[in-house]
N, C-alpha and C positions, 0 to 999 in steps of 0.2 A: 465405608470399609469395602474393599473390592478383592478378591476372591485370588489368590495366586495360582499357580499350577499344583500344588499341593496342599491338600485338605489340611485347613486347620493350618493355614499361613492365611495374612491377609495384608495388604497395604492400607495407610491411612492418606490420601493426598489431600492437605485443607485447604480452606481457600485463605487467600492470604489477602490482608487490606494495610497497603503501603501507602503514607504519608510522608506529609516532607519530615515529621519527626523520625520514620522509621517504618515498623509495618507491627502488623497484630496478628495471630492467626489463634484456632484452636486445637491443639496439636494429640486431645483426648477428650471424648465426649462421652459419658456412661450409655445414654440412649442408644446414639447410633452402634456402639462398641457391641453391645448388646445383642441390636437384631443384627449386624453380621456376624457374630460368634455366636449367639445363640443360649449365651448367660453371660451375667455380670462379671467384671474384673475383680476376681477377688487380691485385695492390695496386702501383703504382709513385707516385702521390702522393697526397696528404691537404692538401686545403684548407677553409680558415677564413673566413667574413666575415662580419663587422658592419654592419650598416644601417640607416640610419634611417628612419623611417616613408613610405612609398613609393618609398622608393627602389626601383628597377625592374630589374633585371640580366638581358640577354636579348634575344635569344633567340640562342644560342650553341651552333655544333658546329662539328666539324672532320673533314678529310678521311674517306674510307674506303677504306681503309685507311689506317691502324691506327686512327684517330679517339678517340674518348673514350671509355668506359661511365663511367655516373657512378651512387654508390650516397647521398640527399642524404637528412640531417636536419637539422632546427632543434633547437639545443641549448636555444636563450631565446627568450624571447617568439614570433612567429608568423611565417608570411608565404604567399602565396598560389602554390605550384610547378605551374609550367606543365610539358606536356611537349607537342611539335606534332612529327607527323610529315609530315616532309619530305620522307622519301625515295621519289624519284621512279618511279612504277609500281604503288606501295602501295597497298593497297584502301582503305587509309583516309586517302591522300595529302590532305594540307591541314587536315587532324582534328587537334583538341587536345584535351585532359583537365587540368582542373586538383584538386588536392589539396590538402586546409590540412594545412600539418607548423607543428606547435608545441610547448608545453613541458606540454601538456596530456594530450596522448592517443599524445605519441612517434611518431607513424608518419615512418617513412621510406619514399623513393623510387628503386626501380633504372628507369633510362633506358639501354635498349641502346648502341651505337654505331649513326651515323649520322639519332639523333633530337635535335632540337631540345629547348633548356632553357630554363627564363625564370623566374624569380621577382620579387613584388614582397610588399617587408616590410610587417607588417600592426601594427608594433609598433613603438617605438624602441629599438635597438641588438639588431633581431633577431638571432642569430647563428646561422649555417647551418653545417654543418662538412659534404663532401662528401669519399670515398673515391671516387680517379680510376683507370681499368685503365693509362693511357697518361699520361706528362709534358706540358706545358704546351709546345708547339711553333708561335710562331706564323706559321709559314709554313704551319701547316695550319689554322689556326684563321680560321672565319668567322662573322658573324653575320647577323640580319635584325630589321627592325625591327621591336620586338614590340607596337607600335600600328597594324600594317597593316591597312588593315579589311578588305581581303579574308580574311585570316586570321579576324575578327573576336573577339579573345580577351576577354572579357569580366568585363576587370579592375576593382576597386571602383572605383563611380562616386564615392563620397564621399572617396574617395584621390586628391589630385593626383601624377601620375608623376614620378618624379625621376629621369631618365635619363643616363648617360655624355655625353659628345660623340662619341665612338665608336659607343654605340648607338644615340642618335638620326640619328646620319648611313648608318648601317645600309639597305641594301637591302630593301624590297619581297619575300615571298616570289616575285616573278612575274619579277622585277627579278635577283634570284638564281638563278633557274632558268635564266633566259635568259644570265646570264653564265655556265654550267656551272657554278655553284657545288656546287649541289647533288647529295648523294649516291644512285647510284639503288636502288633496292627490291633489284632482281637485286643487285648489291657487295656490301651490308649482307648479304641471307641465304645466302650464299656466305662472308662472313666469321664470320656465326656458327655456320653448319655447322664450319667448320674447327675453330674456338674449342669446340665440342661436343664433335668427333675428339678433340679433345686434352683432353677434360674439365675 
């Protein structure tokens, strides 16, 4: 697990053993996940999706506490994984990082609780499979619009977006913050102290 520019993001790169049947890799290991996050994955759901070529999902988090960790790969074809930290007080409040997960090079992506998610598919019929710590709850669940440009994320320009109507009607990060949406710095590492105590 290697370390992004935003705490509490991390990449998984595995190594991969191609044969003439195919190839093998290991694409989550409890150990290593471990000492780079610094507790265990706690597993309560496993989601799937399909997409078609820009399709755009994002930018999505939910309360904190308990909020989300999410651990994400692309099983098929490609797509562009945002991660934007939100939470408010953060050194690198308003920072994003993005990463290509494909069916190439297998990296995956851990996103703490209380950071923002976003992807958009670089393929048709990307499919992304994400390991969730928390269930799908949505009275805790918000987004923001992941074309803000104050954010500025700097998604392919040769891609037109294909957005929800849910996430296009999505709030502004400035917009969010101002409705107390957002989770602040101090919650988040407070909650992952705890989630450390308890390994």
């Amino acid at each position: 697990m290697r370390q992004l520019s935003i705490s509490g993001a991390l990449v998984h790169e595995p190594k991969i053993f191609p044969d003439s049947r195919g190839s093998f890799h290991e694409w989550f290991q409890a150990p290593s996940f471990a000492e780079g996050v610094g507790h265990r994955l706690r597993l309560e759901q496993a989601n799937c999706s399909v997409s078609s070529r820009g399709t755009l999902r994002g930018i999505h988090f939910a309360d904190v506490p308990p909020s989300q960790a999410k651990y994400v790969k692309c099983v098929r074809g490609a797509v562009l994984d945002v991660i934007v930290d939100i939470r408010v007080g953060s050194p690198t409040y308003k920072q994003w990082e993005a990463v290509r997960l494909d069916d190439v090079d297998h990296r995956s992506v851990y996103l703490a609780e209380g950071l923002g998610h976003a992807f958009m598919a670089l393929t048709d019929d990307a499919t992304v499979v994400y390991l969730c710590s928390e269930g799908y709850s949505p009275g805790r669940e918000h987004g923001i619009n992941p074309l803000d440009p104050e954010l500025g994320i700097e998604w392919p320009a040769d891609i037109a977006p294909l957005l929800s109507d849910k996430d296009a009607a999505a709030p502004t990060l400035a917009e969010a913050e101002a409705q107390g949406l957002l989770p602040s710095y101090e919650a988040c590492v407070a909650h992952y102290a705890d989630l450390d105590a308890r390994g």
